[in-house]
N, C-alpha and C positions, 0 to 999 in steps of 0.2 A: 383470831390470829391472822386469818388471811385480810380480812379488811385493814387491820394495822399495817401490816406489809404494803399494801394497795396503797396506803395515804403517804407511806411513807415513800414509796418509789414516786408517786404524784407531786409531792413537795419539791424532791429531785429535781424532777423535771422540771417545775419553775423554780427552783434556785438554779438551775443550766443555764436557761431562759435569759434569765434577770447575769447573769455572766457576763453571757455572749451578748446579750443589747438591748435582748427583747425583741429578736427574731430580724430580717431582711427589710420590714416595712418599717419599724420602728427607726432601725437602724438608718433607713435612706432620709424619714420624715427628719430626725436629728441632722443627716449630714447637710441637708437642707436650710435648718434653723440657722447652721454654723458659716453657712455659703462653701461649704466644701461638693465641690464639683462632682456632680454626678456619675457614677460608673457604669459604663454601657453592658447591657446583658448580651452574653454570650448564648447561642444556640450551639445547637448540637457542633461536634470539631471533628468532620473527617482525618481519620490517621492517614497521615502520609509519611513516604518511606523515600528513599533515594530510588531513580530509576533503573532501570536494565543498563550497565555498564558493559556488560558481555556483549549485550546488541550494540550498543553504540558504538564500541568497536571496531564490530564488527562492519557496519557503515562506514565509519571513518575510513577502516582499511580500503574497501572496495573504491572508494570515491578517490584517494590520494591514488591510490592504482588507475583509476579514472583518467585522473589529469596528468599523469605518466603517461601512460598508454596514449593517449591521443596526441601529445606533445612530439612522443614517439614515432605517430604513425600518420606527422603531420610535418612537423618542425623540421627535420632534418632535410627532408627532399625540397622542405621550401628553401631552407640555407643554399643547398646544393641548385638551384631555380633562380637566386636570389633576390626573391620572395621574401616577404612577410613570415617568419618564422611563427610567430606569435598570432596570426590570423585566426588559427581555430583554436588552440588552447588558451587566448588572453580570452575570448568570451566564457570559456566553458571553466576558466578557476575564477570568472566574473559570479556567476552564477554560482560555481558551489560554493564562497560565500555567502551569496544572499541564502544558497537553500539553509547552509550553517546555521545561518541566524534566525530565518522562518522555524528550524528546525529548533532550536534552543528555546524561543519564544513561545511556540506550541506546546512542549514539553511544560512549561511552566505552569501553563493555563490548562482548567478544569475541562476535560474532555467533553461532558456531561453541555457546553454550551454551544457544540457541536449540533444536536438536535432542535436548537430557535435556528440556525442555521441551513439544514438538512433544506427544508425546501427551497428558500429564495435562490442555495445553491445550485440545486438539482435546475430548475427553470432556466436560472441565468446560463447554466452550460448546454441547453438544448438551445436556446435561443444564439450562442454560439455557433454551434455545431450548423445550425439552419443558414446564417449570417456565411461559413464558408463554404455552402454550395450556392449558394444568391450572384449573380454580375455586382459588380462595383458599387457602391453605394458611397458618395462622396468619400470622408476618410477612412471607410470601410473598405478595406481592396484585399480580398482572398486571391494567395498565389500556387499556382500551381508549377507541380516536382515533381519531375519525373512521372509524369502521368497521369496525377491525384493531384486532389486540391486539398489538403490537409491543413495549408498554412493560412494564419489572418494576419492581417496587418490592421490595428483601429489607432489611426493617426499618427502621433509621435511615439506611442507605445513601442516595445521590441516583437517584434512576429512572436507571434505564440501558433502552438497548437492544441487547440479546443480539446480533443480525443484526448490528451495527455491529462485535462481537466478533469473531463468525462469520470477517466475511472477512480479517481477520487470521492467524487462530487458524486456520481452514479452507489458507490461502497457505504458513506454517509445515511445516504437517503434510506438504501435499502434497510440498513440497520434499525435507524430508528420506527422504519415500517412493520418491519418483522418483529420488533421486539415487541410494540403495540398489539401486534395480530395475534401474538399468544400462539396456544396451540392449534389453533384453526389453521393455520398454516396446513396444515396437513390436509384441512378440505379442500375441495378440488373446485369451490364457488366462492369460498372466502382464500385461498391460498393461492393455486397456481394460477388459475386464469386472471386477478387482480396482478400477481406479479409479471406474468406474461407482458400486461397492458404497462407497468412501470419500465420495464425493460423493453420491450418492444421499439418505438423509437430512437430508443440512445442506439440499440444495435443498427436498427436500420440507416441513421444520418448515417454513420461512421462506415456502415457498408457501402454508401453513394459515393463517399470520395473520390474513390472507392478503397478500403483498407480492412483488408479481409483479417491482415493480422491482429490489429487491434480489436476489431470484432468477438473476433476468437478468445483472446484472454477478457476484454469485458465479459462474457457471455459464459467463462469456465470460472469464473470470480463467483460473478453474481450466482450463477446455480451451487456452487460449492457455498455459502453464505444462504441458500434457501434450504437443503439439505441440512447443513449444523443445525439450524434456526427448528428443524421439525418435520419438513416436508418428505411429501407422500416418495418413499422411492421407486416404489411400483409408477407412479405417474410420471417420474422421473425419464424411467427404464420404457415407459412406452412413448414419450416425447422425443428418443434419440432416434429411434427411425425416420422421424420427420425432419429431425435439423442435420442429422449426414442427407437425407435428401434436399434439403435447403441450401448446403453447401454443394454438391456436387452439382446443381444446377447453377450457383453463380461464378462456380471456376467453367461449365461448359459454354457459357452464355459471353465468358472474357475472356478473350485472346491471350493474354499475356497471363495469366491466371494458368489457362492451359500449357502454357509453353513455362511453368514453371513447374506447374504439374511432369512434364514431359521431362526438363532436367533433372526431378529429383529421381526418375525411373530407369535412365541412363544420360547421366549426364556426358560422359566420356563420348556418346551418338555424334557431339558437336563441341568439341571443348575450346573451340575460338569462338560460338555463337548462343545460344541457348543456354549452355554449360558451363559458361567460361566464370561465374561467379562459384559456382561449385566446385570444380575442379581448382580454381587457383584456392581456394579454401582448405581443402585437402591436399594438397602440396604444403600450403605455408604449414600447417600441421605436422605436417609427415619430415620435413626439412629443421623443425624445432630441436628433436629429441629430445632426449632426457633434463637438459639445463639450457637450453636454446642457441642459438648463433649471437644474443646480446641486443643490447638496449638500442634502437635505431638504426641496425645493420641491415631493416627488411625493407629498408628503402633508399638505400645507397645504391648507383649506377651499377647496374649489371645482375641486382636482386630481384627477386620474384617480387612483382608487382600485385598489388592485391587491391583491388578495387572496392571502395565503402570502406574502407581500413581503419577510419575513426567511428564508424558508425556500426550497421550492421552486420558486420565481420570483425570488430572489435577482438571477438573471441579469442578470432586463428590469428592474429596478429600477436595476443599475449601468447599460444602455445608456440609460437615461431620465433619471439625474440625471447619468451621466458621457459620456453620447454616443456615439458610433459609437470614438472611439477610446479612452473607457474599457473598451469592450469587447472593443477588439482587443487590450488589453495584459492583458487578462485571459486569452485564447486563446491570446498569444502567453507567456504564463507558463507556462500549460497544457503547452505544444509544446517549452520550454524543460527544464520537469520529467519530461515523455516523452524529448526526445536524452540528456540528462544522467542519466536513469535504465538508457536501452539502454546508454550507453555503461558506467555501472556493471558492468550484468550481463556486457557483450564481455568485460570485464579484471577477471573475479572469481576469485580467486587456485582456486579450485573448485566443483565441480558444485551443492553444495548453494547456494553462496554465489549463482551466475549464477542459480538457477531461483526463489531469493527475490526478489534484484533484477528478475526477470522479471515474476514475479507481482504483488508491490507495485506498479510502473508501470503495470501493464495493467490492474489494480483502481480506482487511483487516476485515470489517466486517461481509460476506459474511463468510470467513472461520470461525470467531469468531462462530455464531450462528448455522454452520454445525457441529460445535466440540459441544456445549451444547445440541444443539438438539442430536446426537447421545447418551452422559451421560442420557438425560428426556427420548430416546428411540423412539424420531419424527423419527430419519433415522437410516439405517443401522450404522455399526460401518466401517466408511470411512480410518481412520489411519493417518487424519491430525492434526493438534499442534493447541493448543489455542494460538494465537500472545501476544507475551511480560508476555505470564505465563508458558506455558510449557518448559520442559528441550529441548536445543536444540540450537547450536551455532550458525550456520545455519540459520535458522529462525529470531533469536533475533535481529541478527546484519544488515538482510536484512530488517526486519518491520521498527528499525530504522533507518535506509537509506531511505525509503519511507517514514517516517514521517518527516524527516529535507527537504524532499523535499516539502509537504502541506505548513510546517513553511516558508519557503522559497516563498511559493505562496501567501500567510497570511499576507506576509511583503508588498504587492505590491493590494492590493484586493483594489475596489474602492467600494466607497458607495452606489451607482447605480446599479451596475452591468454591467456594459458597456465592457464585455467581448469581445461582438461579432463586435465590430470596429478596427480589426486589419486586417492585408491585405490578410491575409488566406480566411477571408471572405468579399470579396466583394459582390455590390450588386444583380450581377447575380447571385450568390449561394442563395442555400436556408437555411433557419436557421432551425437549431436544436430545437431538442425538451427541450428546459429549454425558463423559460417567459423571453418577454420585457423585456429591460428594462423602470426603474419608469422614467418619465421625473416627475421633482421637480414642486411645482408654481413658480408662477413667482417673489413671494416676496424670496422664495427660492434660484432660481436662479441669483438673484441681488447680496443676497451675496455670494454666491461662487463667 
């Protein structure tokens, strides 16, 4: 009985057969005979989804506040001058277009070719970084502001700044490094002294400009991204006595460095000299209240004047013309682009993809919250830009490029989190420090 059953389910199957065409080859060999045009095979089809609309938003918002606030904190005392109104804000809504479109364009594109990238990146912006401490080199000419030489000029190009590069181009690199290294990370011969020697240069050019503040968020990026990635915290924990002593010997060693040190521990000691970027900071703050004095009133004859008031004072400019609660929703954007950026990195379909999403957020907001705290007076006065509000082409156009890349990871995120099964991390590696992931139940996993 059972052989009968056997022949007859076998028969089936070639009356299927003989149905359907007579299988894939037969079927092509025919479409062949007929000249009916070949159909190309398809490999595997990453699922993709729409991106993080929450984040882009929330960018959006901050950048249109952007080019408000500088319009603001530029435009009217030029009318009043009569000035070029348009001198700083026509470059800087120049730029957040093109970041716009960088930003849309990367979004589009597979993240994943980011890493054939990663190195020639990484080279090309140390070789930068070298090019703006060098003398002149035909239409190579580094300029120096206010002290530092941070700025290039290479020919008819727009001055850029290398360092703005840097933490892009430094976040890349490291990702694709770390995801390779596996759990060895956590050795202290395959792990920190290797990353040491990657990071070690990018901080040191950018410290020669000299620019202690970009230093600082490269260097709180990058070890927040060795950390996620695996690494040792104990080795961690015993590296910060050397780099608080590495710092306090290049603020004792720099004049101006000291005397900034000096105003953040009384600044009021001298508030027309040393002081006078801090104190007027805390006034424009203090003179905002609750819904502010209004749009361009902070630089109309007879106002507090506030010095860098497109740039790195940005801040106290928005809590003085937008009040206490323009400036909560500036913070609270801030904290919206940090959840939506972690949660990225939780459900990045793999290693390399989570330790990008890691680094962008903690670059981005990391600097966010050193620029505020200096305007509140937490820290020294550092000299770095608030992202997508300060004046600044440079900056703008690189936060958007790091943000079409989250979008980009946004598009591909799994509900799970099931990051850590891609072949970066096999099972001899050790996992990083971000949780499991959730296994579903089981009525759960029926329907998936």
């Amino acid at each position: 009985m059972s052989a009968w059953a056997e022949g007859l389910r076998r028969r089936g199957r070639q009356q299927t057969r003989r149905e359907a065409g007579g299988g894939p080859r037969r079927q092509a060999a025919r479409d062949k005979r007929r000249g009916a045009p070949p159909v190309a095979a398809r490999g595997p089809q990453r699922e993709r989804h729409e991106p993080d609309y929450i984040l882009l938003l929330a960018v959006a918002a901050l950048a249109a506040l952007g080019v408000l606030m500088v319009y603001s904190s530029t435009g009217v005392s030029s009318l009043l001058q009569q000035d070029d109104p348009f001198a700083v804000v026509g470059p800087q809504a120049m730029w957040a277009v093109l970041g716009v479109a960088a930003m849309t364009l990367i979004m589009r594109l597979d993240y994943r070719y980011l890493r054939y990238l990663s190195v020639p990146g990484f080279l090309i912006t140390l070789g930068l970084l070298v090019l703006v401490l060098l003398p002149p080199i035909g239409p190579i000419r580094p300029i120096e502001v206010g002290g530092s030489t941070r700025w290039l000029e290479l020919g008819p190009l727009p001055r850029m700044h290398p360092a703005e590069f840097a933490k892009l181009a430094l976040i890349v690199y490291l990702a694709h490094w770390l995801a390779r290294r596996g759990g060895r990370v956590s050795s202290l011969t395959h792990g920190l002294i290797p990353f040491l020697f990657i990071c070690g240069p990018v901080l040191l050019l950018v410290l020669l400009e000299p620019d202690l503040g970009t230093t600082g968020v490269l260097a709180l990026s990058a070890f927040t991204m060795f950390f996620v990635a695996g690494g040792s915290i104990w080795q961690l924990a015993l590296l910060t006595p050397a780099a608080l002593a590495g710092v306090a010997a290049v603020v004792m060693h720099s004049n101006y460095q000291l005397l900034r040190v000096q105003a953040f521990l009384d600044p009021w000691a001298d508030p027309q000299g040393i002081g006078f970027h801090t104190v007027q900071g805390l006034l424009a703050l203090g003179t905002g209240g609750l819904l502010g004095i209004g749009l361009g009133e902070s630089r109309q004859p007879g106002a507090l004047q506030l010095p860098m008031a497109q740039n790195d004072f940005v801040f106290a400019v928005i809590g003085q013309e937008l009040g206490l609660l323009g400036g909560l929703a500036v913070i609270g954007l801030f904290l919206l682009l940090a959840y939506r950026g972690i949660r990225i990195a939780l459900a990045a379909p793999d290693t390399f993809a989570a330790l990008l999403a890691t680094g962008i957020t903690a670059w981005l907001v990391l600097q966010a919250f050193i620029n505020m705290g200096v305007v509140v007076v937490l820290l020294p006065i550092t000299g770095i830009t608030l992202p997508f509000l300060s004046a600044g082409g440079s900056s703008l156009l690189v936060s958007f490029a790091a943000v079409g890349i989250l979008l980009s990871i946004s598009r591909e995120t799994a509900a799970r989190g099931t990051w850590n099964a891609d072949a970066d991390r096999r099972r001899r590696y050790g996992r990083p420090h971000l949780p499991r992931p959730r296994r579903l139940p089981l009525a759960g996993r029926a329907q998936r």
